[in-house]
VEXGU-625175 format. One record per atom (N, C-alpha, C): residue number from 1; atom name; x, y negated, z negated. Coordinates in Angstrom, 2 decimals, m for minus. Each point is the difference from the previous one (the first is absolute). Example, Ala and Ser with C-alpha at 12.3 -4.5 7.8 and 13.67 -1.06 7.14 Angstrom:
+------+------+---------+---------+---------+
| nupa | kemi |      c1 |      c2 |      c3 |
+------+------+---------+---------+---------+
|    1 |    N |   13.19 |    5.69 |   m7.80 |
|    1 |   CA |   m0.89 |   m1.19 |    0.00 |
|    1 |    C |    0.90 |   m1.20 |    0.00 |
|    2 |    N |   m0.35 |   m1.05 |    0.72 |
|    2 |   CA |    0.82 |   m1.19 |   m0.06 |
|    2 |    C |   m0.77 |   m1.09 |   m0.73 |
+------+------+---------+---------+---------+
This chain:
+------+------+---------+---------+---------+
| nupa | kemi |      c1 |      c2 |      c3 |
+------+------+---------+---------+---------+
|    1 |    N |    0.85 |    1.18 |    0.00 |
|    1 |   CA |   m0.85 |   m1.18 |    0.00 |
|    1 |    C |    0.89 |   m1.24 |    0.00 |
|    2 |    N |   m0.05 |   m0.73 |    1.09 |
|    2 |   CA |    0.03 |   m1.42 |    0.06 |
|    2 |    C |   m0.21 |   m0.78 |   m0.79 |
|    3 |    N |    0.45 |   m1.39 |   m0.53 |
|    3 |   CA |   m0.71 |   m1.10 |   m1.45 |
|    3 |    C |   m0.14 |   m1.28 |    1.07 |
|    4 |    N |   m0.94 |   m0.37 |   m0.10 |
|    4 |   CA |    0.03 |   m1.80 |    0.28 |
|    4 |    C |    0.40 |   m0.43 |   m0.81 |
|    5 |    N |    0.94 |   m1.21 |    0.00 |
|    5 |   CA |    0.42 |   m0.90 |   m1.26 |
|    5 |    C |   m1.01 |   m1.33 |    0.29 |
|    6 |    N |   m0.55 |    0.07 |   m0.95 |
|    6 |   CA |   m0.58 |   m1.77 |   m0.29 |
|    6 |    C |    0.59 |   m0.60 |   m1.34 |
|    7 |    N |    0.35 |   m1.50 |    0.31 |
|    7 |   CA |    0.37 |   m0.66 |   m1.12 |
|    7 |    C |   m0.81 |   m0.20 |   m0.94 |
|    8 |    N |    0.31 |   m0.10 |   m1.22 |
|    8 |   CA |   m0.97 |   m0.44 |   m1.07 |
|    8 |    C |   m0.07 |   m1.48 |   m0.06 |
|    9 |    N |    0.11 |   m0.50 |    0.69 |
|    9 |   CA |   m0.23 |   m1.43 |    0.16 |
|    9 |    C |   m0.97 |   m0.21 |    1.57 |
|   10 |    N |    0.27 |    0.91 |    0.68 |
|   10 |   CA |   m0.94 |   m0.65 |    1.09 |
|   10 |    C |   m1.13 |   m0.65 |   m0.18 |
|   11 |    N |   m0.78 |    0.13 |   m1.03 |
|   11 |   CA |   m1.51 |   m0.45 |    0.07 |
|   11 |    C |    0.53 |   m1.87 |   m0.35 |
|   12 |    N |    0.79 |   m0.13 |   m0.28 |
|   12 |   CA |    0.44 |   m1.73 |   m0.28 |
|   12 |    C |    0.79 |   m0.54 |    1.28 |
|   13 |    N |    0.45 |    0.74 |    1.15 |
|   13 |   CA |    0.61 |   m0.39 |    0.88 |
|   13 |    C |   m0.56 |   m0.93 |    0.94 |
|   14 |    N |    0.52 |   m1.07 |    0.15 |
|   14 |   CA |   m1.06 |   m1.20 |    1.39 |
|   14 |    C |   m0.02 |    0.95 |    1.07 |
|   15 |    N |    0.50 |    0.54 |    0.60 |
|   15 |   CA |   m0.44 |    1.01 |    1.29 |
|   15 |    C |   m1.06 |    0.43 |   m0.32 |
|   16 |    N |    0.19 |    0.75 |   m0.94 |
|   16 |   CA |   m0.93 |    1.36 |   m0.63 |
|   16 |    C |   m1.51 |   m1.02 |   m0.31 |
|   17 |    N |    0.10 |   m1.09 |   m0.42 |
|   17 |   CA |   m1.13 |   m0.83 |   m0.32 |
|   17 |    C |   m0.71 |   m0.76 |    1.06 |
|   18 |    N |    1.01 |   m0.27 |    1.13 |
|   18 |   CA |   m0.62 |   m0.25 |    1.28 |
|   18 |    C |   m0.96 |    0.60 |    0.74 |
|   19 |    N |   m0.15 |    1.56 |   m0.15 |
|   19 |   CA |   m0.63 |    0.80 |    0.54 |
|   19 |    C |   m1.03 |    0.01 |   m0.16 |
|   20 |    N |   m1.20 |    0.86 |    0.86 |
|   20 |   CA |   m0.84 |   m0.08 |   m0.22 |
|   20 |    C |   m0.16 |    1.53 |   m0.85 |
|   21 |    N |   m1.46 |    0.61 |   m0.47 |
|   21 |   CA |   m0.15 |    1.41 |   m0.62 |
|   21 |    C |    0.61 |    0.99 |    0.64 |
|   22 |    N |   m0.49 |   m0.20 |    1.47 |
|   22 |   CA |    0.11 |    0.85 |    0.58 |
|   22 |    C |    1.13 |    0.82 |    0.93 |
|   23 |    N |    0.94 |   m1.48 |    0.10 |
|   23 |   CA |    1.18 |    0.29 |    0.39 |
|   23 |    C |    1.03 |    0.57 |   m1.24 |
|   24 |    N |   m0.07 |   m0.67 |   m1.59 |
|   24 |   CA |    0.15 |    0.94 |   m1.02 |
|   24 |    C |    0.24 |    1.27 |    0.08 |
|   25 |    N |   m1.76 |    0.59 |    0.54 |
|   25 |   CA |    0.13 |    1.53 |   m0.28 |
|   25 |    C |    0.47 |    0.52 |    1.07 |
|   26 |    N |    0.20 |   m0.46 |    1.06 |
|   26 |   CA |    0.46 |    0.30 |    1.26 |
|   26 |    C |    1.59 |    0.46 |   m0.46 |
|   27 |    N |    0.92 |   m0.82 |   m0.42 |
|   27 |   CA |    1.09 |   m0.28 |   m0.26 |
|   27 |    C |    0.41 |    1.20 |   m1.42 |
|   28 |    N |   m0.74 |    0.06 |   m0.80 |
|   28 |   CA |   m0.05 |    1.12 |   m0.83 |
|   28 |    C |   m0.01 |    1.48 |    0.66 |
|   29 |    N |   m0.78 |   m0.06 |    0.85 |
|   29 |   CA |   m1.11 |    1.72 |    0.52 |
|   29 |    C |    1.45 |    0.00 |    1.04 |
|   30 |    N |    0.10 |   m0.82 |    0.62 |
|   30 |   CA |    1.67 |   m0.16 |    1.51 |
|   30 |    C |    0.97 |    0.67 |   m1.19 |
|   31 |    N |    0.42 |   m0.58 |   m1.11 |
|   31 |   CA |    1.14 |    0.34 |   m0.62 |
|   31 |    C |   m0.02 |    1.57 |   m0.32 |
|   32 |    N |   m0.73 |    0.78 |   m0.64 |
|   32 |   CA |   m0.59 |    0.98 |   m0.68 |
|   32 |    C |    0.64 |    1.02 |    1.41 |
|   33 |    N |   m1.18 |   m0.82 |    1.11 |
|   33 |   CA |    0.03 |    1.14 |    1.34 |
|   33 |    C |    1.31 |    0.35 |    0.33 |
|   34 |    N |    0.54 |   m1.41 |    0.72 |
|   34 |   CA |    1.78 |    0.56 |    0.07 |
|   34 |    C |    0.80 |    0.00 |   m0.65 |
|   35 |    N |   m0.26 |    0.31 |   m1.18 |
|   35 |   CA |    0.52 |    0.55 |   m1.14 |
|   35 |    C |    0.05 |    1.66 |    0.36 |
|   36 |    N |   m0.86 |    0.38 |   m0.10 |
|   36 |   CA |   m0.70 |    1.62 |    0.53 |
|   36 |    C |    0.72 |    0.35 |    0.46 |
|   37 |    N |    0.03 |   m0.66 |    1.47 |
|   37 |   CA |   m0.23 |    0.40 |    1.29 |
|   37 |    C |    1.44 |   m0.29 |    0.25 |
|   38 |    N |    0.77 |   m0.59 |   m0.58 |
|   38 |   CA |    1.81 |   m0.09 |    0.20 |
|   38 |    C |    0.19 |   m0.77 |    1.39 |
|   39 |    N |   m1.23 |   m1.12 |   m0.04 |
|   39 |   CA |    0.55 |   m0.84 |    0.65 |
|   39 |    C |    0.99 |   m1.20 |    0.20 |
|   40 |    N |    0.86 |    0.05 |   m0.77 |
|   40 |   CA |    0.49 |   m1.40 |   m0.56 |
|   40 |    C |   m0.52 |   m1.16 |    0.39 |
|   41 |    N |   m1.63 |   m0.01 |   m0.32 |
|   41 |   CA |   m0.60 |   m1.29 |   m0.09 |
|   41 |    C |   m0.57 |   m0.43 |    1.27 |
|   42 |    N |    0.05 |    0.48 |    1.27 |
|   42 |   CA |   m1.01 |    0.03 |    1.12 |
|   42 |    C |   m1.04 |    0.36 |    0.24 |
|   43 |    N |   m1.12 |   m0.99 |    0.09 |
|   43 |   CA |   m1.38 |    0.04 |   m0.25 |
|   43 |    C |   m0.21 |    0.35 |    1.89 |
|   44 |    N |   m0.50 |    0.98 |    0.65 |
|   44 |   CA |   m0.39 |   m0.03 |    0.93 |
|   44 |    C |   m1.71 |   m0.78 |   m0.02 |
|   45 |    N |   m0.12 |   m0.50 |    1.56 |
|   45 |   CA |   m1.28 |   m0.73 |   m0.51 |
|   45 |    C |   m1.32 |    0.98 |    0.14 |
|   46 |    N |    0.09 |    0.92 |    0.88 |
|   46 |   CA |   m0.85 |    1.61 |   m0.16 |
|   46 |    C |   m0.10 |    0.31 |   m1.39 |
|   47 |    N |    0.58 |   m0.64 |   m1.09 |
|   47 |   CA |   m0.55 |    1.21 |   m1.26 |
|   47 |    C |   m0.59 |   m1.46 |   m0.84 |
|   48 |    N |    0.21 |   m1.47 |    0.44 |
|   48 |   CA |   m0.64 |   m1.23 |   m0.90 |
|   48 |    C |   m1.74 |    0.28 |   m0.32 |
|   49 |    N |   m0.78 |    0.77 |    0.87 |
|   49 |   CA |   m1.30 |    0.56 |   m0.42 |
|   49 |    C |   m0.07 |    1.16 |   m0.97 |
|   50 |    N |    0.80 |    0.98 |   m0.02 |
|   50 |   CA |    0.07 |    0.88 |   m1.05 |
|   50 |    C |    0.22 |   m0.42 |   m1.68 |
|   51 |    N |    1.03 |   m1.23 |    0.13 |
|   51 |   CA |    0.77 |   m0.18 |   m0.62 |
|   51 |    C |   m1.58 |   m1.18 |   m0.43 |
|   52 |    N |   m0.57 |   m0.52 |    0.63 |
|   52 |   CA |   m1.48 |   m0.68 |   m0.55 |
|   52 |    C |    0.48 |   m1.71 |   m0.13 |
|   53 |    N |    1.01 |   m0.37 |    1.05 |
|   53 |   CA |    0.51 |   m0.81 |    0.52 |
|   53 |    C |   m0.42 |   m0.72 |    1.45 |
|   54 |    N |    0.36 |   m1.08 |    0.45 |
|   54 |   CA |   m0.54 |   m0.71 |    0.98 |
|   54 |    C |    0.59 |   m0.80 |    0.50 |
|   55 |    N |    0.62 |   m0.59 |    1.73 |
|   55 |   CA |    1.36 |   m0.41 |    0.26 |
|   55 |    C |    0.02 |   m1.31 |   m0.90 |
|   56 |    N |   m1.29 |   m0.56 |   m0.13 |
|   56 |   CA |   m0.41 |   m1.51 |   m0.62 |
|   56 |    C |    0.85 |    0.35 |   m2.13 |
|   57 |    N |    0.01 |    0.70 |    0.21 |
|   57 |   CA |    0.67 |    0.17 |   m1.53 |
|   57 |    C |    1.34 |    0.80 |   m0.01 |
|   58 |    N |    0.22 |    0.32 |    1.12 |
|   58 |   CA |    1.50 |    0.26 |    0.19 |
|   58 |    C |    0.72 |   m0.92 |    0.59 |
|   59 |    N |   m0.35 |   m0.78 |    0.21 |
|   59 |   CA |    0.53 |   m1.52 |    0.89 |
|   59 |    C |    0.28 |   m0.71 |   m1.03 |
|   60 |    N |   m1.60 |    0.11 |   m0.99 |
|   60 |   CA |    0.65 |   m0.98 |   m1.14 |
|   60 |    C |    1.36 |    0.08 |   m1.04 |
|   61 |    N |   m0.08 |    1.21 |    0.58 |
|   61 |   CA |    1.52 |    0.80 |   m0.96 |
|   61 |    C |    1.28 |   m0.57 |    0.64 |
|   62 |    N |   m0.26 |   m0.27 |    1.16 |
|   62 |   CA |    1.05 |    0.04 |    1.12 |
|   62 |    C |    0.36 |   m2.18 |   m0.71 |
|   63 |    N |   m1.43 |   m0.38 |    0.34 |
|   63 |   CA |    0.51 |   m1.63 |   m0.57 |
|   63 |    C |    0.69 |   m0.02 |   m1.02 |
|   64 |    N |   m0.43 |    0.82 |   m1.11 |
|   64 |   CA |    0.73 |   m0.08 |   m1.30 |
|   64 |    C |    1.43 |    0.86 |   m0.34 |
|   65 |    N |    0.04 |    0.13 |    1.32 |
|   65 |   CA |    1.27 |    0.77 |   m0.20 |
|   65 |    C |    0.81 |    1.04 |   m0.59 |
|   66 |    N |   m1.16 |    0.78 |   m0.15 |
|   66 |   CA |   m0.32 |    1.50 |   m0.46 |
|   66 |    C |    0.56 |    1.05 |    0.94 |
|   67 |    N |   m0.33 |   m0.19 |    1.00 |
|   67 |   CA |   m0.17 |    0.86 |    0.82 |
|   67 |    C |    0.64 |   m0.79 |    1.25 |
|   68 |    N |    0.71 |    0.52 |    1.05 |
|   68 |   CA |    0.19 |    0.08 |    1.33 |
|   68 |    C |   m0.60 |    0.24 |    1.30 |
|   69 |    N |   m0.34 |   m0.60 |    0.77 |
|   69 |   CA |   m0.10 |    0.48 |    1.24 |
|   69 |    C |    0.39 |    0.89 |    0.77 |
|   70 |    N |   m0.13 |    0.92 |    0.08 |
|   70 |   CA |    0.88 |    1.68 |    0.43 |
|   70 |    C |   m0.44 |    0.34 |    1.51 |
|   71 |    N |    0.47 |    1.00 |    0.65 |
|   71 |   CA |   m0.47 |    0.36 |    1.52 |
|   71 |    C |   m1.03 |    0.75 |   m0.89 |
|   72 |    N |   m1.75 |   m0.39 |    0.77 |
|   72 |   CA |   m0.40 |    0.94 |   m0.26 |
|   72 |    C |   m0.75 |    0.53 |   m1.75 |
|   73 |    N |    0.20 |   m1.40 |   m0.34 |
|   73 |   CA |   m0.44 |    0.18 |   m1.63 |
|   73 |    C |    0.77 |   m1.03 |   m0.71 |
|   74 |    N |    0.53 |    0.45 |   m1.53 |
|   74 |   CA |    0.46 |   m0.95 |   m1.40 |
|   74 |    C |    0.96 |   m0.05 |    0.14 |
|   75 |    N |    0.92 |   m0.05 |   m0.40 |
|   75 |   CA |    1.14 |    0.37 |   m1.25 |
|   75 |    C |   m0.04 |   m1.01 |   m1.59 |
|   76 |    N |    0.14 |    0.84 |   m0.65 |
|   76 |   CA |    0.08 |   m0.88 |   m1.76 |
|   76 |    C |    1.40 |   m0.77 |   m0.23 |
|   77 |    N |   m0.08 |   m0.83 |    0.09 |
|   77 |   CA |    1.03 |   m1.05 |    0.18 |
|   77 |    C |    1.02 |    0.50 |   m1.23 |
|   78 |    N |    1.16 |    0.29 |    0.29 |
|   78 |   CA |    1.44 |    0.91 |   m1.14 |
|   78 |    C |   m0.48 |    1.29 |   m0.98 |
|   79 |    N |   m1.05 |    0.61 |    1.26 |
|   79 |   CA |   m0.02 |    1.38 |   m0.52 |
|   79 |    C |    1.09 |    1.01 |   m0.62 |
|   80 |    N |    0.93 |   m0.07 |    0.93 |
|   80 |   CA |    1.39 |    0.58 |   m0.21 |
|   80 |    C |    0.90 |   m0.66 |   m1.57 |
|   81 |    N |   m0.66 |   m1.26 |   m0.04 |
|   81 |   CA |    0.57 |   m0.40 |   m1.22 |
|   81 |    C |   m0.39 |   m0.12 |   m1.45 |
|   82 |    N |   m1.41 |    0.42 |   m0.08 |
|   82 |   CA |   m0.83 |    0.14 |   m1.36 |
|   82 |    C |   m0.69 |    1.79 |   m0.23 |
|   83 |    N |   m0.29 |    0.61 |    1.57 |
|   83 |   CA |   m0.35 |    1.55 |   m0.25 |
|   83 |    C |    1.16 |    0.80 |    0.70 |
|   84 |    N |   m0.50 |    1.61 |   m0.92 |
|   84 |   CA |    1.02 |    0.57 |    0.78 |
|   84 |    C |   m0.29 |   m0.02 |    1.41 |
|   85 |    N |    1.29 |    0.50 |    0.40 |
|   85 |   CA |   m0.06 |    0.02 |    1.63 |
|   85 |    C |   m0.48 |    1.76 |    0.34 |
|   86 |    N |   m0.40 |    0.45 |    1.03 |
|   86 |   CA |   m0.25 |    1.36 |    0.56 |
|   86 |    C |    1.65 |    0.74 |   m0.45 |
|   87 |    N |    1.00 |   m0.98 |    0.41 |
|   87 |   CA |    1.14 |    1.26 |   m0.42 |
|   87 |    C |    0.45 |    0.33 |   m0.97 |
|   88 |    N |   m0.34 |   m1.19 |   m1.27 |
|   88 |   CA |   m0.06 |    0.10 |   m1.10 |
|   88 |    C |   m0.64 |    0.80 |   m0.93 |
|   89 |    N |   m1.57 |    0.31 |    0.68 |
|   89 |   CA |   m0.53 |    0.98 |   m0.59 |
|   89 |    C |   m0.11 |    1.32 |    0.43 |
|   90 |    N |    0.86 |    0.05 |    1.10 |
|   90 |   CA |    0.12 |    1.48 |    0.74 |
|   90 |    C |    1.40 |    0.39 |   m0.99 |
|   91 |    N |    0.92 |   m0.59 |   m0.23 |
|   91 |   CA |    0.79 |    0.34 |   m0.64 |
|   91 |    C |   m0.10 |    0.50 |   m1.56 |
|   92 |    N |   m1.09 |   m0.92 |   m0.77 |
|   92 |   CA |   m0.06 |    0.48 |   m0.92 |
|   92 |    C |   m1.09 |    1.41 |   m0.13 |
|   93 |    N |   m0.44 |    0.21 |    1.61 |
|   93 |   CA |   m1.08 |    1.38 |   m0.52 |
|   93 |    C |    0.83 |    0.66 |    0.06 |
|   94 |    N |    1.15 |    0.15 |    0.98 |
|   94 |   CA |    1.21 |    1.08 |   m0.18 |
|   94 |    C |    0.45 |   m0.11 |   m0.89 |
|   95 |    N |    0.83 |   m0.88 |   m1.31 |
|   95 |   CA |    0.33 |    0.40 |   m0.69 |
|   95 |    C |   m0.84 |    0.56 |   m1.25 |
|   96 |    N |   m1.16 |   m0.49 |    0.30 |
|   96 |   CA |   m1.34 |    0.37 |   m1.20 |
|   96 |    C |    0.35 |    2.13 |    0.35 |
|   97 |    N |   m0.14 |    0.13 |    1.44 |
|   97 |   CA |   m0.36 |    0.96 |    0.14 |
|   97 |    C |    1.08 |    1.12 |   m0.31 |
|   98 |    N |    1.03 |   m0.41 |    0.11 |
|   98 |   CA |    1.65 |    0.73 |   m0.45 |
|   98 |    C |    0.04 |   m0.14 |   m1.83 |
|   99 |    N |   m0.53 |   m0.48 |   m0.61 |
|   99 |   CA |   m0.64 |   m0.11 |   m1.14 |
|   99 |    C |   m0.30 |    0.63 |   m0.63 |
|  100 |    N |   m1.23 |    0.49 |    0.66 |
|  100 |   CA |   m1.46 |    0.27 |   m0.52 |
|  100 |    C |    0.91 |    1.75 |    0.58 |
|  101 |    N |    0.47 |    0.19 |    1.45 |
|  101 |   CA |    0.49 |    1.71 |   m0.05 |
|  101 |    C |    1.01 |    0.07 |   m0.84 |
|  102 |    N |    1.05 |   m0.77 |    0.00 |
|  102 |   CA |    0.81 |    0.41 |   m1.17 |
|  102 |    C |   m0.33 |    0.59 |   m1.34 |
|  103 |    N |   m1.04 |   m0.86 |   m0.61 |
|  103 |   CA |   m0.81 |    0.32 |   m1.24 |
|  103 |    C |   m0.95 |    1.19 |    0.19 |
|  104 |    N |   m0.52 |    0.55 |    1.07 |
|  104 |   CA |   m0.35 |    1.39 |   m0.04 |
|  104 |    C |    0.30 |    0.84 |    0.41 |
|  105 |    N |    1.37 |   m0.29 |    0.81 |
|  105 |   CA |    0.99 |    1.17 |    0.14 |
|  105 |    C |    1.04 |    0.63 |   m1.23 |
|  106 |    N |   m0.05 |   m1.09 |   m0.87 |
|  106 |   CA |    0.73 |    0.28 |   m2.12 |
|  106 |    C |   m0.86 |    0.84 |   m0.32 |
|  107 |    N |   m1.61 |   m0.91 |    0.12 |
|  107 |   CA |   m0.94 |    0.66 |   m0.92 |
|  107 |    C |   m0.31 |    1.70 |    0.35 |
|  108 |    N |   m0.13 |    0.25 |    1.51 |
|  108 |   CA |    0.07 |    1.13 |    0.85 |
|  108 |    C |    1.07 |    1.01 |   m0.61 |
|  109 |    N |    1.12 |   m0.40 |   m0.25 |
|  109 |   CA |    1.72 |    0.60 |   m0.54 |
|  109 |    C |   m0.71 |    0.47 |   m1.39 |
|  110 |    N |   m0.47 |   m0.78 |   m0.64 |
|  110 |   CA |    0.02 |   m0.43 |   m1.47 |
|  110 |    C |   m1.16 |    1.33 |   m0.41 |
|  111 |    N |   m1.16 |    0.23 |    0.85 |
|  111 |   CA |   m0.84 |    0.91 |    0.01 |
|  111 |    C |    0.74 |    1.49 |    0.26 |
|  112 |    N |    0.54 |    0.14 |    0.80 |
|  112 |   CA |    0.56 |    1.60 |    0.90 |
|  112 |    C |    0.74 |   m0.02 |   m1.44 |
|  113 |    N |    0.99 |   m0.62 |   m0.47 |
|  113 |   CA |    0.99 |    0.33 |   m1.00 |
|  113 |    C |   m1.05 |    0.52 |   m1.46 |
|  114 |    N |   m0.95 |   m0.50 |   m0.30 |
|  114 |   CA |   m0.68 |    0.66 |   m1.04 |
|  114 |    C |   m0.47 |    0.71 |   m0.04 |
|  115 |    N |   m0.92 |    0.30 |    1.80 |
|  115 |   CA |   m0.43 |    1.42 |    0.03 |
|  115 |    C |    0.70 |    0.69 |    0.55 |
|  116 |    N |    1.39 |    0.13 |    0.09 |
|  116 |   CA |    1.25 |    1.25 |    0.38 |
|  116 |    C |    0.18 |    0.91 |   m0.96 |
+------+------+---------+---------+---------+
């Protein structure tokens, strides 16, 4: 699993206060998604209806400087610099996952040796 980071201050930010509701949740539900989805922050504009978004509130993101103008959709303006990135979290599932077998390849050892 992916994390969106939101600041604990956003709700006081003049950007963040410029907005309207709806571009808000737009900008929340966008973060969450390519979060998921290991996009580093590219909103294609095919998923702004799923996502319960509208270009009129992704534009407004775009004035406030949230968001980017992308081929084809968003980008979250220094995605790369506040969430992880896709290689960042591909790396840590590998090491999660070299981990997690190490610890039941002991525990695996640890079993055969008691019932030998």
């Amino acid at each position: 699993m992916a994390w969106f980071k939101v600041d604990d201050h956003l709700y006081s930010h003049p950007k963040w206060l410029s907005l309207p509701k709806g571009s808000r949740a737009l900008w929340v539900t966008a973060g969450a998604w390519c979060a998921g989805q290991l996009l580093d922050g590219y909103i294609p504009l095919s998923v702004l209806p799923m996502l319960g978004g509208t270009r009129s509130e992704a534009n407004a993101l775009v004035r406030a400087g949230l968001w980017i103008d992308a081929e084809q959709g968003y980008q979250f303006h220094d995605w790369c610099t506040y969430q992880p990135t896709k290689q960042a979290v591909m790396e840590k599932r590998a090491k999660d996952a070299e981990r997690l077998k190490a610890w039941r390849d002991k525990r695996d050892a640890e079993r055969d040796e008691k019932g030998a």
